[in-house]
C-alpha positions as CSV (number, residue, x, y, z in Angstrom):
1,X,0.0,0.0,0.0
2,X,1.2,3.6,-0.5
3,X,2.6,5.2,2.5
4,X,3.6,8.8,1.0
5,X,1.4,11.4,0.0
6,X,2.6,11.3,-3.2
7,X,2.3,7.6,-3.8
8,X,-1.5,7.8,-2.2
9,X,-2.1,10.6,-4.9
10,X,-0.7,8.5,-7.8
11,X,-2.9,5.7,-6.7
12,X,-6.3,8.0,-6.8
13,X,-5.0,8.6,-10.5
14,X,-4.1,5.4,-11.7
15,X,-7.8,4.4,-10.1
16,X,-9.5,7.2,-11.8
17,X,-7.5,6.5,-15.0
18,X,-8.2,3.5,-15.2
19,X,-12.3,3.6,-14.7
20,X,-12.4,6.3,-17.4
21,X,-10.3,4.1,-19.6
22,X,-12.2,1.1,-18.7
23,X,-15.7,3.2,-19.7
24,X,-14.1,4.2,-22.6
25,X,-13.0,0.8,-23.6
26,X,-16.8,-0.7,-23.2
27,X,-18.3,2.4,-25.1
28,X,-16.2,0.8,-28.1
29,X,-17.0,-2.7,-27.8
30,X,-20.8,-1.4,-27.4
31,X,-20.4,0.8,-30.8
32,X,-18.7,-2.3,-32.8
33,X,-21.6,-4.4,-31.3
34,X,-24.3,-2.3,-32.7
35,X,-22.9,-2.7,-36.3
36,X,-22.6,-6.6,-35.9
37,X,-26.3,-6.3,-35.3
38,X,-27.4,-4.0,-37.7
39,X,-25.0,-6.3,-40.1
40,X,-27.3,-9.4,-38.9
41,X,-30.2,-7.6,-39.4
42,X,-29.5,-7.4,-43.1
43,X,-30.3,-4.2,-43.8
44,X,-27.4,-2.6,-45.8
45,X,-28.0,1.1,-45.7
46,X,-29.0,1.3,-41.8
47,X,-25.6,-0.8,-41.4
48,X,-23.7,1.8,-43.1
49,X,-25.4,4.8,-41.1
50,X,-24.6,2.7,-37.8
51,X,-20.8,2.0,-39.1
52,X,-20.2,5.9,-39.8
53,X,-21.6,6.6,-36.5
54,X,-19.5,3.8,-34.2
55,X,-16.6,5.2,-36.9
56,X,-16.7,8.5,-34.8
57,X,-16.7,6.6,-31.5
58,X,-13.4,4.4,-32.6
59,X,-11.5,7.0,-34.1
60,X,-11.6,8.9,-30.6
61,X,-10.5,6.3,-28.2
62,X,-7.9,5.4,-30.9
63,X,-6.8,9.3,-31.1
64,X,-6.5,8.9,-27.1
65,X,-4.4,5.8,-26.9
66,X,-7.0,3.8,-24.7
67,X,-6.6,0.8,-27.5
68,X,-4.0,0.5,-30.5
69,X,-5.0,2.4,-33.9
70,X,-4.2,-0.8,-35.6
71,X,-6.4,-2.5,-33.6
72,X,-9.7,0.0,-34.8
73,X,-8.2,0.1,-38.1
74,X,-8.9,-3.9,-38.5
75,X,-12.0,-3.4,-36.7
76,X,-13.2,-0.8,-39.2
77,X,-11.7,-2.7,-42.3
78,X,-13.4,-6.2,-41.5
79,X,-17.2,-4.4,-40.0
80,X,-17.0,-2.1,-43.9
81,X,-16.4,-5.4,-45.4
82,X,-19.1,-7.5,-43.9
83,X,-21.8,-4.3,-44.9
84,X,-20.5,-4.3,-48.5
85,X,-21.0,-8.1,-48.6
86,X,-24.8,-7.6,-47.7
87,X,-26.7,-7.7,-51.2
């Protein structure tokens, strides 16, 4: 456990860090979850207006380091290609 002030402070941080990073992180796996569905649902043109809105969502928590660019841009990539598969 922390015994200086200082270490007690970094410990309130790294707590609060990591809840906001931890929200921020389910917001994402929400937003990819709602394209899967609207990808199941068939419908290819309210699939694409879901993907450009999650698109928003991933780009920010990319843009703030919580998870890997690379890591939205395969999301991205493979969730476009499933909606231009849809007939």
């Amino acid at each position: 456990m922390a015994n200086s002030a200082q270490a007690k402070k970094r410990a309130r941080q790294a707590e609060a860090t990591r809840m906001r990073n931890a929200s921020l992180k389910s917001e994402l796996r929400t937003s990819v979850k709602k394209v899967r569905k609207a990808i199941a649902s068939g419908d290819k043109t309210a699939a694409a207006k879901t993907m450009q809105e999650s698109q928003a969502v991933m780009d920010r928590i990319a843009d703030k380091k919580i998870v890997h660019k690379n890591l939205v841009s395969r999301t991205k990539s493979r969730l476009s290609s499933a909606i231009k598969a849809l007939a």
